[in-house]
C-alpha positions in Angstrom: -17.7 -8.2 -1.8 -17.4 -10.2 1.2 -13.8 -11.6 -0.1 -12.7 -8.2 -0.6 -13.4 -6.8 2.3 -11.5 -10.2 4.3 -8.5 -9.1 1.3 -8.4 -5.6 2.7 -8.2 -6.9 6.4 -5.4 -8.7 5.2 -3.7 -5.8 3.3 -4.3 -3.9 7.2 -1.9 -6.4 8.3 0.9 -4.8 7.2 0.1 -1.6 9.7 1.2 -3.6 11.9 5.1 -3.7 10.7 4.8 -0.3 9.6 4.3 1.3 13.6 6.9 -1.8 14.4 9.6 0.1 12.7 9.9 2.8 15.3 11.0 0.6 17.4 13.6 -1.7 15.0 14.7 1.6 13.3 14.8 1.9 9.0 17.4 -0.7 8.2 16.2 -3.6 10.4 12.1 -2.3 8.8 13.8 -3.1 5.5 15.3 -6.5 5.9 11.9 -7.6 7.5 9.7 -6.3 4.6 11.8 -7.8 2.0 12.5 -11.2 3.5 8.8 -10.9 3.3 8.1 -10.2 0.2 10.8 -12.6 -0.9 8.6 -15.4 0.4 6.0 -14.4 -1.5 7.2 -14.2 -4.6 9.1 -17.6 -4.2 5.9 -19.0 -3.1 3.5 -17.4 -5.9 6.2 -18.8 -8.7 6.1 -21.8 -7.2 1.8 -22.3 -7.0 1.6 -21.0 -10.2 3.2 -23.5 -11.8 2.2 -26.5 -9.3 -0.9 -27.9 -7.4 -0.3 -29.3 -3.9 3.4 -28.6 -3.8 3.2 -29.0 -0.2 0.3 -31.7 0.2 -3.5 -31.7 0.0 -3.5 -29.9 2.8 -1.3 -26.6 1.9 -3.5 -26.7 -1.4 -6.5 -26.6 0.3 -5.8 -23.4 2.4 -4.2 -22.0 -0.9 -6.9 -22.5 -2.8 -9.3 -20.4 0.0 -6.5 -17.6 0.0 -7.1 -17.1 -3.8 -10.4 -16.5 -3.2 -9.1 -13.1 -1.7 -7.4 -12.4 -4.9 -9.0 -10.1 -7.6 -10.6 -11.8 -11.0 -8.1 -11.4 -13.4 -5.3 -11.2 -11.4 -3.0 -13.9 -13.2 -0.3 -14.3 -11.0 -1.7 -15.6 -6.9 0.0 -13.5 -4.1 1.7 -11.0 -6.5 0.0 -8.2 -4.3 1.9 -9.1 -1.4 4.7 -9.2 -2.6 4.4 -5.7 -3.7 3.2 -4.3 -0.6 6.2 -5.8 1.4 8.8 -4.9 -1.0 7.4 -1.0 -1.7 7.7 -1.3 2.2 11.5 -2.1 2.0 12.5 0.0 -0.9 10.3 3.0 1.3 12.0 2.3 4.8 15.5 2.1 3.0 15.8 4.8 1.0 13.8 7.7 2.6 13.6 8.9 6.2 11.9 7.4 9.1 8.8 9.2 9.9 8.2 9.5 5.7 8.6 5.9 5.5 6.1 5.3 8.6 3.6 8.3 6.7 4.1 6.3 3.3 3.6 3.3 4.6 0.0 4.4 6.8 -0.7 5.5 3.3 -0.9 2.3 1.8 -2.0 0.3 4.5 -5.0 2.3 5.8 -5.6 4.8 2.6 -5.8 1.6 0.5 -8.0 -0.3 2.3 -10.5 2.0 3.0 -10.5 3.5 -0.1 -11.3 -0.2 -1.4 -14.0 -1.1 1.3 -15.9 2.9 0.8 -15.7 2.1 -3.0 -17.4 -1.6 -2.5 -20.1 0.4 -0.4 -20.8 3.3 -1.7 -18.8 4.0 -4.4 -21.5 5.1 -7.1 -19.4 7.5 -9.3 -16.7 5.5 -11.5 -13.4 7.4 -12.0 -11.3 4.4 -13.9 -12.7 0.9 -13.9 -13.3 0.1 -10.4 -12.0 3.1 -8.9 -15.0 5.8 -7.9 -15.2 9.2 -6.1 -16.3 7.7 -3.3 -13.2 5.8 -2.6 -10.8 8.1 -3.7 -11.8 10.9 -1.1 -12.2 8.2 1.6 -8.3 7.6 0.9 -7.4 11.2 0.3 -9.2 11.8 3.5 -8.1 8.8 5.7 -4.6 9.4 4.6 -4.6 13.1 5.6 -5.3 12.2 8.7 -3.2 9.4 9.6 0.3 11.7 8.3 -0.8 14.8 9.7 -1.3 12.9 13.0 1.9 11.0 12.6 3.8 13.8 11.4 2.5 16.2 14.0 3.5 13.8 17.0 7.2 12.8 15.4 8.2 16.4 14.2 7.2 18.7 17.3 9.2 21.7 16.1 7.9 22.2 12.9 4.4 24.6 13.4 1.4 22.6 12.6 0.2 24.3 9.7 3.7 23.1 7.1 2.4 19.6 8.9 -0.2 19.5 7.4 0.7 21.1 4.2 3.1 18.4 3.7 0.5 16.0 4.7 -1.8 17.2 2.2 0.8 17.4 -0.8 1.7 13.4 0.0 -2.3 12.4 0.6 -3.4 14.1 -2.9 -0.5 13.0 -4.5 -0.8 9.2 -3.9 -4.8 9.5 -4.4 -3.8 10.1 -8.1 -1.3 7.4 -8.2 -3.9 5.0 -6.4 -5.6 5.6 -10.0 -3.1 4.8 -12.6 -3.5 1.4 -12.5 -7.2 1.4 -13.3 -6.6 3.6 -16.4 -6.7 2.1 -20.1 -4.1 0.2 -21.1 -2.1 0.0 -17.8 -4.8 -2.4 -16.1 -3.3 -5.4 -18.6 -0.2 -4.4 -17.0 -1.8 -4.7 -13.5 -3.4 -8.0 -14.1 -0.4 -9.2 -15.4 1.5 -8.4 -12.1 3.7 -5.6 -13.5 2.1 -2.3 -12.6 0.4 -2.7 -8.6 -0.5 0.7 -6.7 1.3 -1.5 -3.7 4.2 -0.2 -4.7 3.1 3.1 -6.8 1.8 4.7 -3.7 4.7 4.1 -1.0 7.2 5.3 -3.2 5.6 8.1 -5.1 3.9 9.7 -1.8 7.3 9.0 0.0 9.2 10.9 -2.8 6.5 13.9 -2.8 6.8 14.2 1.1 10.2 14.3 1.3 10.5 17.1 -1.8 8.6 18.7 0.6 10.7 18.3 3.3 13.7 19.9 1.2 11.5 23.1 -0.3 10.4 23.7 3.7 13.7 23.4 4.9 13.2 20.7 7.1 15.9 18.0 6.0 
C-alpha cells in the first residue's frame, strides 16, 4: 500500500502542468505534455529490453521507481506515458478550461479514488476498483470542475456549472472502471487499455457536448 500511495503522489505531479496551462495557453500545454510523454515511452522501450543502459547507477533508481508500478503491469513507465500524452491529445483538441477540468479529473479524481480505495475500499466493483473509491472520485472531481468552471466561466449561472460538472464527474467515474472489467484488464496490463488516457478524453468529450446542448460554445 505504501508504494501506491508514493505512485499516486507521483500521478499528483501532473496537477501541477495542468494549472501551468493557463498561463502557457492550449498549444504550448500540448507540446509540453507530449515531449513528455515521448520521453517516457522512449525510455520504457528502452528498460524493457536492457538493464543499466545508463550505468549502475540509473539502474539502481530505476529499479526503486518500479517499485511504484502495479504487479502485472508488463511494460515499466507505460502509465506515464499515458497520462502525459491524454494530457496533450486533451489540451489540443478541446477548449481551455475543459482541458484544465479534464485534466483535474485525472490528476486529483484518480488519485484519490486509488488512495480511498487502498483505505477503505470494502465493496469491490471490478477487480480492484470498489464503491468506496469510485464516489471519492466522483465526488473529488465534482468539486474541483464545478470550482474551476465556476471561477473561468462567470457568466454562465451556477446551476448549468454544475450540471455540466456533474455530467463530466459521473461520466469519467464509469470510464475510471472499464479497465478493471473482464477481459479488458489483459489489455491494461499489457499497456494497451490505461484509464490515463480513457478519462481525459472521454470526460473532455462529455463536457464539451455539454457545452454545445447549453449553448455555451
Amino acid at each position: 500500500m505504501g508504494y501506491e500511495i508514493s505512485r499516486q503522489f507521483v500521478h499528483l505531479g501532473g496537477l501541477v502542468f495542468v494549472l501551468l496551462a493557463q498561463f502557457t495557453g492550449r498549444f504550448i500545454a500540448s507540446i509540453i505534455f507530449f515531449i513528455i510523454a515521448l520521453a517516457f515511452f522512449i525510455y520504457s522501450e528502452s528498460v524493457r529490453k536492457e538493464k543499466g543502459i545508463f550505468g549502475s547507477l540509473e539502474y539502481n533508481i530505476r529499479s526503486a521507481f518500479f517499485k511504484l508500478e502495479r504487479d502485472g503491469i508488463k511494460r515499466p513507465f507505460m502509465g506515464a506515458f499515458w497520462f502525459y500524452f491524454a494530457l496533450g491529445l486533451t489540451f489540443l483538441i478541446f477548449p481551455l478550461e475543459i482541458a484544465m477540468a479534464s485534466g483535474l479529473i485525472l490528476s486529483i479524481g484518480d488519485s484519490l479514488s486509488t488512495m480511498v480505495g487502498l483505505r477503505y475500499g470494502e465493496h469491490k466493483i471490478f477487480g480492484r476498483k470498489s464503491l468506496e473509491g469510485s464516489l471519492a472520485f466522483f465526488l473529488s472531481s465534482f468539486l474541483i470542475t464545478a470550482a474551476l468552471l465556476g471561477y473561468l466561466l462567470v457568466e454562465v449561472a451556477p446551476v448549468l456549472v454544475s450540471f455540466i460538472a456533474f455530467l463530466g464527474s459521473i461520466s469519467a467515474t464509469f470510464v475510471e472502471l472499464i479497465p478493471e472489467a473482464g477481459k479488458i484488464r489483459n489489455w491494461k496490463n499489457k499497456g494497451i487499455v490505461d484509464d490515463n488516457w480513457l478519462i481525459p478524453l472521454f470526460s473532455g468529450l462529455i463536457i464539451y457536448v455539454a457545452y454545445i446542448l447549453t449553448g455555451i460554445v
